[in-house]
Wavefront OBJ file of the C-alpha trace (Angstrom):
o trace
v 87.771 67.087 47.751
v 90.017 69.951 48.265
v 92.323 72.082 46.339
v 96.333 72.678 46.581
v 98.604 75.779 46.012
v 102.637 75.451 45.280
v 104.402 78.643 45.336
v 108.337 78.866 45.020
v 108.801 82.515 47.041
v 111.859 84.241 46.470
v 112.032 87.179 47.686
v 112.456 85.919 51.087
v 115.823 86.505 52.423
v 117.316 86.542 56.063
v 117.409 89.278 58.464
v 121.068 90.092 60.198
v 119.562 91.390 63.100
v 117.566 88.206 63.716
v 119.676 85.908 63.302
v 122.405 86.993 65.512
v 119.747 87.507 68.204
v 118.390 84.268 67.892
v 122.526 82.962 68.195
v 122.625 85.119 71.660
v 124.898 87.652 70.228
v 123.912 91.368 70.961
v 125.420 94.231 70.064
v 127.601 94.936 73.149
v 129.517 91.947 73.542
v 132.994 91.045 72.456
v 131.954 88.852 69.619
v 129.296 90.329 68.197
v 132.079 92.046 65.524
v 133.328 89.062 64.380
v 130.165 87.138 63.870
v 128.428 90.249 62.489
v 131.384 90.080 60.115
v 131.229 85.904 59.100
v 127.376 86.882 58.241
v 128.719 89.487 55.717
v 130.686 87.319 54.087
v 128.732 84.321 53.684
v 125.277 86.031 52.460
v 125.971 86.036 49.256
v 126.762 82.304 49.848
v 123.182 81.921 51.657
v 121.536 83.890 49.579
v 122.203 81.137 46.270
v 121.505 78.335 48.578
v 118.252 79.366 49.655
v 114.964 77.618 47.646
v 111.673 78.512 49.605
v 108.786 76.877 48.710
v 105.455 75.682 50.025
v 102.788 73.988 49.465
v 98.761 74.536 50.794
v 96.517 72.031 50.468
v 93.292 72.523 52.039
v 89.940 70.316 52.582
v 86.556 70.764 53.927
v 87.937 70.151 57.405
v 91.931 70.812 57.709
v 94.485 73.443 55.739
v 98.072 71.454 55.716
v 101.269 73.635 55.007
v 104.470 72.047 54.017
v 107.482 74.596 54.063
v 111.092 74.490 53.311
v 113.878 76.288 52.964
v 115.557 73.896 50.766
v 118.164 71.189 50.482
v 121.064 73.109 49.167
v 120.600 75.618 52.256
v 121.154 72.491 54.464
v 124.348 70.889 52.654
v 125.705 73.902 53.041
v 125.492 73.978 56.758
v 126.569 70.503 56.815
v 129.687 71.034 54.490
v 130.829 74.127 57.072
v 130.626 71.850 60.044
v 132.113 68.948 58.452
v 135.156 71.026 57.527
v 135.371 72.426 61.413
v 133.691 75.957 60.470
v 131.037 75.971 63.540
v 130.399 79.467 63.580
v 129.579 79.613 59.854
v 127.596 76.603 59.694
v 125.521 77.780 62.986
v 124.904 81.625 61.404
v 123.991 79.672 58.111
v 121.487 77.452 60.154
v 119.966 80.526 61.874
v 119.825 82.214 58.098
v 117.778 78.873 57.310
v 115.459 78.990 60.375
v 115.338 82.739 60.013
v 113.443 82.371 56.180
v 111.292 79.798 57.087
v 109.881 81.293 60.248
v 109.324 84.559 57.607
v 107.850 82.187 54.922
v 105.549 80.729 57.739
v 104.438 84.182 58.424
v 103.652 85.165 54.912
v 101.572 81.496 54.784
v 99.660 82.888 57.524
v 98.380 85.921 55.394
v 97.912 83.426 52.374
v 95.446 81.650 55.085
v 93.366 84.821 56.133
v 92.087 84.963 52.157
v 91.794 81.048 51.929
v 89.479 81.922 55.229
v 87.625 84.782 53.648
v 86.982 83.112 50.425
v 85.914 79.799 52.437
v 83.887 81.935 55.110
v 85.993 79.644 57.903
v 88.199 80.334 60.632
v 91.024 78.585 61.986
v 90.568 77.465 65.508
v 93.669 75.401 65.794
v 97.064 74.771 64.780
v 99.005 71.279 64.970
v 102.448 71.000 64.962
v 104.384 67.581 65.480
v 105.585 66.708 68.351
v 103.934 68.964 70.496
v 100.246 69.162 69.436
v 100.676 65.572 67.119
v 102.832 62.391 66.596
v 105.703 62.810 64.191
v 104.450 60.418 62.441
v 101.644 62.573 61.245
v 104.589 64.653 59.609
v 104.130 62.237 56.711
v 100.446 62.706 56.546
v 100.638 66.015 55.792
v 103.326 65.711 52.962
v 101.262 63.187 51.439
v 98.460 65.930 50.915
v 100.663 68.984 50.746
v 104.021 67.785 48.987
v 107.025 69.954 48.097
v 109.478 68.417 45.879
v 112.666 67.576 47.156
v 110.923 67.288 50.653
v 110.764 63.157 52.325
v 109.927 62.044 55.399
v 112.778 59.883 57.128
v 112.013 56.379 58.460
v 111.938 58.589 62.104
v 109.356 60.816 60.495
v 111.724 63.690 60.455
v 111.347 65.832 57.478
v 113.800 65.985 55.152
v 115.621 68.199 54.405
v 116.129 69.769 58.084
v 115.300 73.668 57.548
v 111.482 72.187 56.814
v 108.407 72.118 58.536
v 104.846 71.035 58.052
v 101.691 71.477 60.496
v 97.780 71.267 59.964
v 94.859 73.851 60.493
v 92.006 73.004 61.803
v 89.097 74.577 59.886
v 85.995 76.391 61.598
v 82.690 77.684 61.103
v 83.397 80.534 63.486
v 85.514 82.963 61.500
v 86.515 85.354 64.245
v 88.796 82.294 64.887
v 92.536 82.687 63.562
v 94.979 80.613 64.932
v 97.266 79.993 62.508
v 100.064 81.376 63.796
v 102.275 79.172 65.843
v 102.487 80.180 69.533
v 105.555 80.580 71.478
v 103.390 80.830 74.258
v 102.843 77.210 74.538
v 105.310 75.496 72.709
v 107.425 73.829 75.196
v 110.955 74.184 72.768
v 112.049 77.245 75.221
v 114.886 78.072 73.052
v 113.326 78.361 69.829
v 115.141 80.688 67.388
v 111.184 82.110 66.393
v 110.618 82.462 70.067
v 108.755 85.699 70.626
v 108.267 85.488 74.523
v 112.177 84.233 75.678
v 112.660 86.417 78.524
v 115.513 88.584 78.843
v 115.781 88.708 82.757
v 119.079 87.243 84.577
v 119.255 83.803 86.053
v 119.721 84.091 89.906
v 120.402 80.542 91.526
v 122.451 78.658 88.675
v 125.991 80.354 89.983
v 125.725 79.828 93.853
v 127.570 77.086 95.326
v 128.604 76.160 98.990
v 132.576 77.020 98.488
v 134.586 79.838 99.381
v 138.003 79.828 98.227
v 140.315 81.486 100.149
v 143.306 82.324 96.512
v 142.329 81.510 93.234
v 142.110 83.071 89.623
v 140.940 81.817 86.391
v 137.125 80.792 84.957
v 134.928 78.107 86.755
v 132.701 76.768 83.873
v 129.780 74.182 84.744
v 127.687 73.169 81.190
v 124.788 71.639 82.578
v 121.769 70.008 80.263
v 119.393 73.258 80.941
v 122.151 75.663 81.612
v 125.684 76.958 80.939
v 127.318 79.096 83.944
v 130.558 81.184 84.273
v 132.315 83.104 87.277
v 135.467 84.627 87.149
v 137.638 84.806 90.103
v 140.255 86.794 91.051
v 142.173 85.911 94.416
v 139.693 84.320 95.231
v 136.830 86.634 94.965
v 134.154 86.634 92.183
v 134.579 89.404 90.375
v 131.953 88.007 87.427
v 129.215 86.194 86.847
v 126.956 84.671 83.734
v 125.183 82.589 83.055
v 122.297 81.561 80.742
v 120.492 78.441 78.783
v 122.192 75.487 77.444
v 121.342 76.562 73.258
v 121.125 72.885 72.969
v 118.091 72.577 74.587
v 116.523 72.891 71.024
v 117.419 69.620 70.151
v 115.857 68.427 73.315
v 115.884 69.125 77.218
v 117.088 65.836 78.176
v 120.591 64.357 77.164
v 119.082 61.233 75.496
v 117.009 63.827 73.031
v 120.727 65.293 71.428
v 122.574 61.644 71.725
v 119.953 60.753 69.494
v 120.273 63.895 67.307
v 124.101 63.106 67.614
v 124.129 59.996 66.399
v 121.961 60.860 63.442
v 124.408 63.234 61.993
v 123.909 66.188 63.863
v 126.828 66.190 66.129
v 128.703 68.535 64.681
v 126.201 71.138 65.293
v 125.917 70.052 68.527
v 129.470 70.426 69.050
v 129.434 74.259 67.440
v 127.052 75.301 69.552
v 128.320 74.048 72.582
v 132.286 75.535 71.770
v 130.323 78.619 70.491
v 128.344 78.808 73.512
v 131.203 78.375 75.772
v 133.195 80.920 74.470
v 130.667 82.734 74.791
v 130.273 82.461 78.472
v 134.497 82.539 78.978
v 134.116 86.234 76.984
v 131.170 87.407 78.776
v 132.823 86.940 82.345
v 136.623 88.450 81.041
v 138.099 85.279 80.874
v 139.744 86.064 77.351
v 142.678 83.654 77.860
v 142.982 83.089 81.551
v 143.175 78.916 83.258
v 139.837 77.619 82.912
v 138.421 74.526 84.230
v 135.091 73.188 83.026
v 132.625 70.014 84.633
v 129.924 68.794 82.801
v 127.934 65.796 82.564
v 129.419 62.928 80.163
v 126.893 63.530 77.431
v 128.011 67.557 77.612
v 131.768 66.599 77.782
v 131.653 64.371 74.422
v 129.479 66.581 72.259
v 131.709 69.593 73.847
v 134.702 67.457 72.280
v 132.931 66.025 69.298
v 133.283 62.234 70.629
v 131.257 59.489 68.970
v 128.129 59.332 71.326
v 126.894 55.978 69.806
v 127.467 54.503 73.054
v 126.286 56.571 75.453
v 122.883 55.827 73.405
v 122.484 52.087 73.552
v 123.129 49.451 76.543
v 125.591 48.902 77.707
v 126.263 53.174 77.727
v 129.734 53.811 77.404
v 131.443 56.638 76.850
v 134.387 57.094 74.182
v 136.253 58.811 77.394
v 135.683 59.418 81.054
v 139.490 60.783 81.343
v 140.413 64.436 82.656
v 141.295 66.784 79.980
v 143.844 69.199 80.159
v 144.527 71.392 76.790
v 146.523 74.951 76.609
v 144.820 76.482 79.449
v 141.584 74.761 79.293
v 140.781 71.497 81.841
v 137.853 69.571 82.266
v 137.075 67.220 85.326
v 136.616 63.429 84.443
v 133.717 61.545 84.893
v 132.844 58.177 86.397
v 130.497 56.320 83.956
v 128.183 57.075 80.689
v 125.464 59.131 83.358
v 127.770 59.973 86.400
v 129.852 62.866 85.230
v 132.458 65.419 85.727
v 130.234 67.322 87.479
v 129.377 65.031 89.887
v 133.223 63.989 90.569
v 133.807 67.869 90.858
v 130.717 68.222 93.049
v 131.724 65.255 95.566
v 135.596 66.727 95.313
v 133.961 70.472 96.391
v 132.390 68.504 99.125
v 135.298 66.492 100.275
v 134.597 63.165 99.265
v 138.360 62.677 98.208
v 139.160 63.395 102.295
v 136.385 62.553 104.859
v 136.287 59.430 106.864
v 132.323 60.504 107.064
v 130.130 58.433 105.100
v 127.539 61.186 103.013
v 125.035 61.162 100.650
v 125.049 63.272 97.452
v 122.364 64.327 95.292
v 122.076 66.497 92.851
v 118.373 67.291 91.354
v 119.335 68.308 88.242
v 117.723 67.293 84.612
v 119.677 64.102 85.664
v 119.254 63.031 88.822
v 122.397 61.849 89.743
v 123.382 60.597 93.425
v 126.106 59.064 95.625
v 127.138 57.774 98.801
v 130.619 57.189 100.569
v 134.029 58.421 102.033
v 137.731 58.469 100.900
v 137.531 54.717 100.779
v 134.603 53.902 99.064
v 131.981 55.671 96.952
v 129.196 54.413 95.258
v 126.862 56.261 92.147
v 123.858 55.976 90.211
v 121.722 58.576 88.266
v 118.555 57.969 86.907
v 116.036 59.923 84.572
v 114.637 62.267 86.428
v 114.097 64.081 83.445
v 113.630 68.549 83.236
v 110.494 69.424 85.953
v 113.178 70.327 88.479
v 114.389 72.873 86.018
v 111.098 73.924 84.667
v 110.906 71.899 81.836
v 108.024 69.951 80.343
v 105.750 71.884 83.272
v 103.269 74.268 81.278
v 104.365 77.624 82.858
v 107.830 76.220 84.325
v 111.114 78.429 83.589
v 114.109 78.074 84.671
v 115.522 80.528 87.702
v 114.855 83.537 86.585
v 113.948 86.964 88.111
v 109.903 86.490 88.325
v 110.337 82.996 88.468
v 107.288 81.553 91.303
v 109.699 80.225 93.464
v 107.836 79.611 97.402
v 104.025 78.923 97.791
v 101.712 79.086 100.383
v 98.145 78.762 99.665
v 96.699 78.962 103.043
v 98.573 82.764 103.916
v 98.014 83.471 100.105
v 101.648 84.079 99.908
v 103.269 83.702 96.516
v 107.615 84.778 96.306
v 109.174 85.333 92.630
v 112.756 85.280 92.218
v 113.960 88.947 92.647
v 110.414 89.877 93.454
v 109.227 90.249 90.296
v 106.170 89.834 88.348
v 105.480 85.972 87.891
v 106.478 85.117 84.885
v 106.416 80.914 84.957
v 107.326 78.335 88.268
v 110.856 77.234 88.543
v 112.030 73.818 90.323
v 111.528 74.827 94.164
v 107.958 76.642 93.036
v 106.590 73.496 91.521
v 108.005 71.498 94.501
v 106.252 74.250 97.031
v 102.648 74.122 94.969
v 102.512 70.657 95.065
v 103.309 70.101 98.361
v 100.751 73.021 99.417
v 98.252 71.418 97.079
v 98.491 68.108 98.734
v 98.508 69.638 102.151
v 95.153 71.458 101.605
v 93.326 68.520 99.972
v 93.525 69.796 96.150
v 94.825 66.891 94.764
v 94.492 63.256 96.789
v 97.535 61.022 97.332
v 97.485 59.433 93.856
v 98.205 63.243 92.785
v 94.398 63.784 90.971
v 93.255 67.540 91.198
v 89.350 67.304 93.242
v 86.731 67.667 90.781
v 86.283 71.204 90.964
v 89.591 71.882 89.622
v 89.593 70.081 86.066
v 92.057 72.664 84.244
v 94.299 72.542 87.338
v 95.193 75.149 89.781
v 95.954 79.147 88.526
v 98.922 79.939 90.848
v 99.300 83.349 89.803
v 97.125 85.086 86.938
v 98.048 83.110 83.718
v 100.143 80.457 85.187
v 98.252 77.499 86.017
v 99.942 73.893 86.966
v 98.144 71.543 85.713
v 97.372 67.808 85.852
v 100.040 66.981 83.270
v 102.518 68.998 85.303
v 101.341 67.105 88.229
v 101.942 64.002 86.813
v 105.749 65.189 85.365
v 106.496 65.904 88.639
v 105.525 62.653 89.850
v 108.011 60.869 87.919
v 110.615 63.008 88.611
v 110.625 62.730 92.534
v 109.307 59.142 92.194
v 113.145 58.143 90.160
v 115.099 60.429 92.639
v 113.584 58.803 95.865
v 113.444 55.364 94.403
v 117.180 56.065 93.813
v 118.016 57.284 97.169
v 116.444 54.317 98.677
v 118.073 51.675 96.778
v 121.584 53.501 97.230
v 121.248 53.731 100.244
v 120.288 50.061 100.744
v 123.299 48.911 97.960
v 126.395 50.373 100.296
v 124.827 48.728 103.343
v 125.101 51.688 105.785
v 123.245 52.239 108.953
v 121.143 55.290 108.962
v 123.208 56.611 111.814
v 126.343 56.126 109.551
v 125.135 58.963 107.113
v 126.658 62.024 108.631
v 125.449 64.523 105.702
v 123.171 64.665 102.813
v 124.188 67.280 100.601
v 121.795 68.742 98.161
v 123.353 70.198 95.033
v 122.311 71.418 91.293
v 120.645 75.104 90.679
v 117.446 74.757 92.795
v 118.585 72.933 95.820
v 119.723 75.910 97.296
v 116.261 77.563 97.570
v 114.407 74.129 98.190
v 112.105 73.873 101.088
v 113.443 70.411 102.904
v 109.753 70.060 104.965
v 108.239 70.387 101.707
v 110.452 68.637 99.693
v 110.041 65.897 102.251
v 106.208 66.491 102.548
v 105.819 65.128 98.439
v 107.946 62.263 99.301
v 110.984 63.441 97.052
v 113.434 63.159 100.280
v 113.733 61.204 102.637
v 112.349 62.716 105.762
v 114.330 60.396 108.278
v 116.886 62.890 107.560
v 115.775 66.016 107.896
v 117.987 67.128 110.242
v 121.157 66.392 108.094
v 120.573 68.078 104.568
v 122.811 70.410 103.319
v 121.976 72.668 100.893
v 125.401 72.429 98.078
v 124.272 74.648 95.310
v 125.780 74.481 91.846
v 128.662 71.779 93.441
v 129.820 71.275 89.581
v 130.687 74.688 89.588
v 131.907 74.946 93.148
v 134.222 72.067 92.332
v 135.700 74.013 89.278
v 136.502 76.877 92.051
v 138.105 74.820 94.382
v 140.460 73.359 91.157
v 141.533 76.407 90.171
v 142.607 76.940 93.906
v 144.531 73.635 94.061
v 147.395 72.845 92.439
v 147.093 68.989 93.344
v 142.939 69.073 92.033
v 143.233 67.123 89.699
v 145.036 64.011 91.610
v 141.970 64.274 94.081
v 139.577 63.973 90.973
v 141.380 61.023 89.934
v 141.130 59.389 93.370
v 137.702 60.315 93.842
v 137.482 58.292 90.240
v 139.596 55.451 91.251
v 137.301 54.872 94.386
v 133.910 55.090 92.643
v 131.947 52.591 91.487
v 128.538 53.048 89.279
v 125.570 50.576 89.070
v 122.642 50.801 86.688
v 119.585 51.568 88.708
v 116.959 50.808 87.039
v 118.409 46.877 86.430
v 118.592 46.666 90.291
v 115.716 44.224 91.859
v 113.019 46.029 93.130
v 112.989 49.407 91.019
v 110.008 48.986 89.341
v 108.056 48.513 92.752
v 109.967 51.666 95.157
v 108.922 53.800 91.599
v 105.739 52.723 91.849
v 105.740 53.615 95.725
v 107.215 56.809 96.066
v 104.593 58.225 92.844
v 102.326 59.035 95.346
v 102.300 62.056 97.945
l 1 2 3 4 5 6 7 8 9 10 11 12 13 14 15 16 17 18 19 20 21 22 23 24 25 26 27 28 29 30 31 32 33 34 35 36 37 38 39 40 41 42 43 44 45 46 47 48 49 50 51 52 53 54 55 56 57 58 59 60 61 62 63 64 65 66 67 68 69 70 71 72 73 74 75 76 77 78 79 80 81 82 83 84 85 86 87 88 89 90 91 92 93 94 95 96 97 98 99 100 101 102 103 104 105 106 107 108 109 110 111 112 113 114 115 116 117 118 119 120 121 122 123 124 125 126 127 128 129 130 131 132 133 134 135 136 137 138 139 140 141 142 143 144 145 146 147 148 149 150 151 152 153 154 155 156 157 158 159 160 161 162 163 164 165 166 167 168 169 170 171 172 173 174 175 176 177 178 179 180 181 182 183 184 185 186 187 188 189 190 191 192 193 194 195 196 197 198 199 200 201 202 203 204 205 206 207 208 209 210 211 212 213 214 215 216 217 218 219 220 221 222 223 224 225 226 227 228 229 230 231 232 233 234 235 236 237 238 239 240 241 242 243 244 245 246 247 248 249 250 251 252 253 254 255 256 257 258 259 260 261 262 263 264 265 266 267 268 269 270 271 272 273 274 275 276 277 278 279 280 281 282 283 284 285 286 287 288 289 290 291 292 293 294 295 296 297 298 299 300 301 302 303 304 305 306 307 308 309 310 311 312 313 314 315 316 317 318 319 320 321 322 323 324 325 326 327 328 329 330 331 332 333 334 335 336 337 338 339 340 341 342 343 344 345 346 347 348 349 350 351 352 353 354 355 356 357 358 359 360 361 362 363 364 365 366 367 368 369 370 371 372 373 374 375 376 377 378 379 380 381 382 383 384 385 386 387 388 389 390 391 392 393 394 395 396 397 398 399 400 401 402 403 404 405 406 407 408 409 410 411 412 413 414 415 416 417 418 419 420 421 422 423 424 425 426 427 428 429 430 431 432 433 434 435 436 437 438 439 440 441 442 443 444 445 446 447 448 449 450 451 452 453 454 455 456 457 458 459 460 461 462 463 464 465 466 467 468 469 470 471 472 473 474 475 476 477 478 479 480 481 482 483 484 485 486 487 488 489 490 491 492 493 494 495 496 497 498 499 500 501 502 503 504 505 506 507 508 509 510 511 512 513 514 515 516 517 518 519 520 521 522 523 524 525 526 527 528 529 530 531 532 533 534 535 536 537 538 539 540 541 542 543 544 545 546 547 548 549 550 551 552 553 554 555 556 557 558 559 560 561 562 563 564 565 566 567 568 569 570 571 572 573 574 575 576 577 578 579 580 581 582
């Protein structure tokens, strides 16, 4: 039972203003002219291509949508990047996203009298893959089809610039919650979002060098963020930095090698050369020497490489060599998941010169580590996955002013970043709270919340860390220390031997070692001996543009380094299992 409405609505076009927000262009920056320009000239071009429809199909229990902005929209976006036209293809992607967000709001009115009629509310909206499996994608376009719109053997709708979601019907019809909320979904870089915060990053652009001459751009593209200083004889004289746009197709590298290898990489690509021109502009780099680290996965989608391999055992990369083009260079990397940034992080700490055996480790979205000296280094990485960025935590954000960032429950002391209004929990915050929450008995060893605490615990008003979050964090410190461990135990030395244990990536440099230590995510047989490194990738990039002979000590470090996969080593599974609980 049930009835269905299809609607073709074409007076829907995109907004200018929107879409070059939602690219991170804004009116005061050096390209805003020439993009505002390339929209100009391609609307009319847009404006042909564009075929909303939608279809409602509603039952005594559920509404389903289907919406799209057509298939022409999206050849068109893949012709542009196909013939090397990033920019255009990118503003004609956020033209796409731009109508169907607008078409999703005008559904939402076209609800309301559905509701009226009905005398229902809506007290919940699904959306795949946050709130439902993708799979379900295919449910819903079986009851609300729109012609031209599939569903891939992935469950991806096809074309791209479509979505469909489900509305749960209710007898209560104050309830309306049709609308999708930014609020809680966890894609932080949304084009629709309504809630991205404006305030600066603080922590991503710190790092434990100080050169004494250089000048040029230091660029480190991590997975979560992108970061820029600009030096001039040797003093910073700017700074930016700001989210990896990527992060939309996912907040983990395997997420966009995936979306890579099915056809998207030369959007990938776009937005990452878009993005880092971006960043060069925004700092006054125009055309001065700029050197760049990034992981391996960053590197080849930066350069448009085939990815295929970094997707698939045995992970291999298309090229781990140094690249050196006009005045651009960008560090080499080691293996498929030990980067450029980690050879320019172990270069800023002198890896390529000490007889001192150290340990590395960098708690990044990839938590990659090492151990050695001049003679001998050895690396691993393993999937820590986002929660020491923020990501996949409920409230988490990255380092931002208002960002929770120190905890302590007993003194009812809460810090923000900049000591703002809290806004979300970045890295160090979630490593504080759980450490506090498993110091005062909230949750047990095993990391369960007590009984009278079954949403979780409310931090600050509105941002509550929750059993899920919990459980994220788990597995993140649970792959780092199980990592650690079996490093340390692969190279063979003595605990006496390790001389320093530096701590690098964008939150290490605010990280509370007792408490860090207290959770079970370091080891605490070494407390006395961490070093806090900071952004090291982008450190290392400082300390190349100071030295002429850089690069040779990249190549060296490179030449010395050896990588093993961790999670094939004997014994994984069972020091995971281990270090999961606090």
């Amino acid at each position: 039972m049930g009835f269905a409405e299809k609607d073709k609505l074409l007076n829907i076009l995109p907004d200018k203003d929107r879409v070059l927000k939602a690219m991170g262009c804004k009116k005061n920056e050096i390209f805003y002219k020439s993009v505002s320009e390339e929209f100009d000239a391609l609307f009319e071009h847009i404006k042909a291509a564009l075929s909303v429809k939608r279809t409602v199909f509603v039952d005594e229990s559920h509404i389903y949508v289907t919406l799209t902005a057509g298939a022409e929209i999206s050849r068109l976006s893949e012709e542009l990047f196909a013939k090397g036209e990033g920019l255009a293809g990118l503003i004609v992607n956020g033209c796409a996203d731009d109508v169907l967000f607008a078409a999703d709001e005008m559904t939402a009115v076209r609800v309301k009298y559905i509701c009226a009629e009905a005398g229902k509310g809506i007290k919940e909206r699904r959306e795949a893959p946050a709130d439902m499996p993708l799979a379900q994608q295919a449910v819903i376009l079986d009851k609300a089809p729109v012609e031209g719109v599939t569903v891939t053997e992935g469950f991806m709708l096809s074309p791209v610039k479509s979505m469909a979601y489900e509305l749960v019907l209710s007898d209560d019809r104050k309830l309306f919650k049709a609308q999708h909320d930014c609020a809680s979904c966890p894609n932080m870089t949304c084009p629709r979002r309504s809630v991205i915060s404006d305030r600066d990053f603080e922590i991503v652009s710190d790092f434990e060098y100080i050169p004494s001459d250089a000048d040029g751009v230091a660029v480190d593209i991590g997975t979560t963020t992108v970061a820029a200083v600009r030096l001039e004889k040797g003093r910073i004289a700017a700074a930016y930095s700001e989210i990896n746009n990527q992060r939309r197709f996912g907040a983990d590298v395997l997420s966009r090698i995936d979306a890579a290898v099915r056809g998207r990489g030369a959007e990938l690509q776009s937005i990452a050369q878009y993005q880092l021109n971006k960043c060069i502009n925004a700092v006054g780099g125009g055309n001065m020497r700029t050197i760049i680290a990034a992981n391996t996965t960053m590197v080849s989608l930066l350069m448009g490489y085939d990815c295929s391999g970094l997707g698939s055992y045995p992970f291999t990369a298309q090229s781990l060599e140094s690249i050196h083009c006009k005045n651009i260079s960008i560090a080499g990397g080691i293996s498929a998941f030990v980067g450029g940034d980690i050879t320019s992080g172990l270069y800023m700490c002198g890896f390529d010169k000490s007889e001192d055996v150290s340990l590395f480790v960098d708690l990044g979205t990839n938590g990659e580590m090492a151990i050695g000296n001049r003679h001998r280094i050895l690396c691993t990485s393993t999937a820590a996955g986002p929660a020491f960025e923020g990501g996949r935590i409920s409230c988490g954000t990255g380092s931002v002013e208002g960002a929770v960032c120190a905890v302590s429950i007993k003194e009812n002391r809460l810090e923000t970043i900049g000591g703002k209004t809290p806004c979300g929990i970045c890295g160090t915050g979630i490593v504080e709270l759980a450490a506090e929450l498993a110091e005062n008995g909230y949750i047990d060893k095993t990391g369960l919340f007590r009984d009278d605490f079954p949403n979780g615990y409310e931090a600050a008003p509105g941002i509550v860390f929750t059993q899920k979050d919990v459980r994220e964090l788990q597995t993140a410190k649970a792959a780092v220390r199980a990592g650690i461990e079996i490093l340390l135990d692969e190279y063979g030395a003595d605990e006496d031997e390790i001389k320093c244990v530096y701590i690098a990536g964008g939150f290490g440099k605010r990280l509370n070692i007792a408490k860090a230590c207290r959770i079970g995510l370091l080891p605490d047989r070494f407390r006395d001996r961490y070093k806090a490194a900071g952004n090291s990738s982008l450190g290392g990039c400082v300390k190349l543009l100071e030295n002429k002979d850089g690069f040779e000590c990249i190549d060296k470090i490179r030449a010395v380094s050896e990588d093993f996969p961790l999670a094939e080593k004997e014994g994984f599974t069972e020091m995971f299992i281990k270090y999961m609980e606090f």
